[in-house]
C-alpha positions as CSV (number, residue, x, y, z in Angstrom):
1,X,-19.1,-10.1,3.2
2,X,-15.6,-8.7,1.8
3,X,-16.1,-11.4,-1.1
4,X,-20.0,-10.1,-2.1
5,X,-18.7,-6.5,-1.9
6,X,-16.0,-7.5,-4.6
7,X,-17.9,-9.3,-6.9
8,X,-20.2,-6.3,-6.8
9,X,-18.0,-4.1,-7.6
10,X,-16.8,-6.5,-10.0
11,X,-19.4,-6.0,-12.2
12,X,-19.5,-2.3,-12.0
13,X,-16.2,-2.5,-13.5
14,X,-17.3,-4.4,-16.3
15,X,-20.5,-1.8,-16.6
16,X,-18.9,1.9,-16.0
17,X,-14.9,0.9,-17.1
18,X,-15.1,3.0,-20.2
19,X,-15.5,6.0,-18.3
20,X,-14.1,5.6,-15.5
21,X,-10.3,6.0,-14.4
22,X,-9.4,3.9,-11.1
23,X,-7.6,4.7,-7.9
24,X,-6.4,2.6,-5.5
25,X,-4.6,3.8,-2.0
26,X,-3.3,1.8,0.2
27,X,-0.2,1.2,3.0
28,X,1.7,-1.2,4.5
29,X,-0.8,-2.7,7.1
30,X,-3.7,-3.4,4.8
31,X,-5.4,-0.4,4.9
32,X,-7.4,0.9,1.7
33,X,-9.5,2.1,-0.7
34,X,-10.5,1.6,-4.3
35,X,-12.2,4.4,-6.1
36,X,-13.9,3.9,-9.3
37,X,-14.7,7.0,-10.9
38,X,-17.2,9.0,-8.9
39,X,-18.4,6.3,-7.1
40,X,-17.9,5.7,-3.2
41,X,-14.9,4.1,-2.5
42,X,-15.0,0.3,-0.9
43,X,-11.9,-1.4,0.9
44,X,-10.7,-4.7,-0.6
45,X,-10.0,-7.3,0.9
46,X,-6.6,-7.8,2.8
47,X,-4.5,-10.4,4.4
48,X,-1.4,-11.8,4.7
49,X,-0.3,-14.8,3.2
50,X,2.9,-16.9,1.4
51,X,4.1,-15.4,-1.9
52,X,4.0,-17.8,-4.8
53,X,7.0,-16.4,-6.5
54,X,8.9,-16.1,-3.1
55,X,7.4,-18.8,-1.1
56,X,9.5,-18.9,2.2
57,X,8.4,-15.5,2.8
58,X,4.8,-14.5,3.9
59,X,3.7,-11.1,3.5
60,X,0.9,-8.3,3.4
61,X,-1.2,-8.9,0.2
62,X,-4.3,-7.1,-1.2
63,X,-7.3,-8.7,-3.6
64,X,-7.7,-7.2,-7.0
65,X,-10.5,-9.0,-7.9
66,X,-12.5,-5.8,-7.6
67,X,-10.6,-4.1,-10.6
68,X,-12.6,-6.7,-12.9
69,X,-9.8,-7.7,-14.9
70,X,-6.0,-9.3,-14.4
71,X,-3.6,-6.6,-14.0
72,X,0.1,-7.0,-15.9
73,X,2.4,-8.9,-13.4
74,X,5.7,-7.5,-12.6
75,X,7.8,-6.1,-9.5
76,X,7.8,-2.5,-9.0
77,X,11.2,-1.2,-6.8
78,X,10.8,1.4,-4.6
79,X,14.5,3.5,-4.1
80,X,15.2,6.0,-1.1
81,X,15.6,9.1,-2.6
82,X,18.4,8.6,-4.9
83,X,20.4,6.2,-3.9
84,X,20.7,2.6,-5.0
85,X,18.8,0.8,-2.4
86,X,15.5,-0.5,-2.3
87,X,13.1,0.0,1.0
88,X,10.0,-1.7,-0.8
89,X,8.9,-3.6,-3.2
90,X,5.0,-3.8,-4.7
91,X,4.8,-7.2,-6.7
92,X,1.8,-7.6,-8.6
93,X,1.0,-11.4,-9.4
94,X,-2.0,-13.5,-10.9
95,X,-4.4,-14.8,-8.8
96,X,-3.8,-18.4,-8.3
97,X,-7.6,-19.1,-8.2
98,X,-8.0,-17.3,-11.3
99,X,-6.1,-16.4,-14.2
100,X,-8.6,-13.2,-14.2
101,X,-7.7,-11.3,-11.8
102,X,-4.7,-10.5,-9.6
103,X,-3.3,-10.0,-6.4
104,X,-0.3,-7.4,-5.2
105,X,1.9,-8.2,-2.3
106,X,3.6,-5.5,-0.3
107,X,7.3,-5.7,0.9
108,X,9.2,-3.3,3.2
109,X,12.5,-3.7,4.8
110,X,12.8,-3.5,8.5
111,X,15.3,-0.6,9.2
112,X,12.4,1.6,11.1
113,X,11.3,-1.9,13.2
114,X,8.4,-3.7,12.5
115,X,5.1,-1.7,13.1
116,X,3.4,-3.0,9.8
117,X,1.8,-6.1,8.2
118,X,4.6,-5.6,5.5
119,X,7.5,-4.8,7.2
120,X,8.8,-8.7,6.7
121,X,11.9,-7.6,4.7
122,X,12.8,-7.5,1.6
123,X,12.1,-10.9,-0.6
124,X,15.1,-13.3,-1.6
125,X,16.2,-11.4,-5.6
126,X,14.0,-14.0,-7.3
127,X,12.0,-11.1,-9.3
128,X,9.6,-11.7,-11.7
129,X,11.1,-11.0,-15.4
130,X,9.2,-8.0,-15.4
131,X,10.8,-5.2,-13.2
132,X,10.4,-1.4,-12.8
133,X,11.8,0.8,-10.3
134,X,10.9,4.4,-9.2
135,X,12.0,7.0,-6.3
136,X,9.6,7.1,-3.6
137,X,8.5,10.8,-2.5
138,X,8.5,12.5,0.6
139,X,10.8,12.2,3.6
140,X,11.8,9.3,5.4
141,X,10.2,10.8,8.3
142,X,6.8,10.4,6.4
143,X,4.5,10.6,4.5
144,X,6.7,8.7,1.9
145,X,6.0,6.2,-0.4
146,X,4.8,6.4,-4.5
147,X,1.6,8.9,-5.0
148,X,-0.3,9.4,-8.3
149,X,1.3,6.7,-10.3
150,X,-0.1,5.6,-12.8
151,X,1.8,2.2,-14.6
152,X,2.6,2.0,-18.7
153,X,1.4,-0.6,-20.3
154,X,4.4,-2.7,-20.2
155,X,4.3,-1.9,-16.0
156,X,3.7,-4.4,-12.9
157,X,0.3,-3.0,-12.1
158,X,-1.2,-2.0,-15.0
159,X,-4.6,-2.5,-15.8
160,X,-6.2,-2.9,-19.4
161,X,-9.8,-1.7,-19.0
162,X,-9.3,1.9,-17.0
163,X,-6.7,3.9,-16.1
164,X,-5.3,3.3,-12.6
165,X,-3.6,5.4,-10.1
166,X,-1.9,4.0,-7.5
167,X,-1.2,5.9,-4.0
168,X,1.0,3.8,-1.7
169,X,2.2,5.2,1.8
170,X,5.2,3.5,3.0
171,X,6.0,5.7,6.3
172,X,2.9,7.4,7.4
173,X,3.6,10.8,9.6
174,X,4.5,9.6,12.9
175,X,2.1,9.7,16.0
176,X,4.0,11.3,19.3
177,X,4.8,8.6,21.6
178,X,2.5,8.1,24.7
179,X,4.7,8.9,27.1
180,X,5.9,12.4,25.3
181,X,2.5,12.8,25.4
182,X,2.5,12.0,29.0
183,X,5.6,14.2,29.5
184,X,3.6,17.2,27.9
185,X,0.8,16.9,30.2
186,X,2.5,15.9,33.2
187,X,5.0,19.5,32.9
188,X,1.5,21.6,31.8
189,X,-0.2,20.2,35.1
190,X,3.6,21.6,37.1
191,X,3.2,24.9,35.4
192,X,-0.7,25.4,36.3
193,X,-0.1,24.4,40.0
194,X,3.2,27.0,40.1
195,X,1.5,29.5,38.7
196,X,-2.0,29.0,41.4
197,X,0.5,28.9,44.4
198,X,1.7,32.6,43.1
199,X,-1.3,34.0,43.4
């Protein structure tokens, strides 16, 4: 079903792309959405599979085929506030199917643990010859990651027919822990019970 939904959309990109600018959010565990202009937004499809350029290591990857067109291959590094050091890594790749269109392939490292489709590490430094690097925004803590970037022309990720934004969340907010949660409730339930036996 994934696959019709794609090649439908497919062709509305070839219909609507000269008016309409792209964006595409996603995270590290395959969640998504593509939004073409003012038209609904549809979730490509997902996976995980082996990286052609870094075959030992398999990965979170997304389908672009829904984009209509190959976008410019390349690896975009994503820096911890300013320092040095790289926590992900968004490599955008042809499609090995077809020279059309492309897929992206989502690296994190594994400092926080491993809660997410992409948190395999960080690939062996076999880059593609086309490399960018950016800070990500927001706090470790989360949200973080890259939001409303849109790639140059000479850019991993950029796509010829439309403008594209791209809004990635590395560390999404954290959810309380279920037994904080259980904490909470379990002190609340003391208090209500102190307070009835004072009356």
């Amino acid at each position: 079903m994934m696959v019709a939904t794609a090649a439908a959309v497919g062709v509305l990109v070839s219909a609507t792309s000269a008016q309409a600018a792209f964006t595409f959010n996603f995270d590290e565990n395959g969640n998504n959405s593509f939004i073409m202009g003012s038209n609904p937004p549809v979730s490509l499809p997902s996976g995980v599979m082996a990286d052609p350029v870094s075959p030992s290591v398999t990965t979170l990857y997304y389908d672009l085929t829904a984009f209509g067109a190959p976008v410019v291959a390349g690896d975009i590094l994503l820096f911890e506030g300013a320092t040095t050091n790289f926590s992900d890594m968004l490599r955008f790749e042809p499609n090995p199917l077809s020279t059309n269109f492309s897929y992206l392939f989502v690296y994190s490292d594994k400092d926080n643990g491993v809660d997410a489709l992409a948190d395999v590490g960080l690939p062996p430094p076999n880059y593609q010859s086309n490399i960018g690097g950016t800070g990500e925004s927001g706090p470790e803590t989360g949200p973080n990651g890259l939001f409303g970037w849109v790639p140059l022309s000479y850019d991993g990720g950029y796509l010829s027919l439309s403008p594209i934004t791209y809004n990635f969340t590395s560390d999404p907010v954290p959810e309380p822990s279920p037994l904080l949660l259980s904490g909470a409730g379990f002190v609340g339930l003391m208090m209500i019970r102190r307070l009835r036996h004072l009356r």
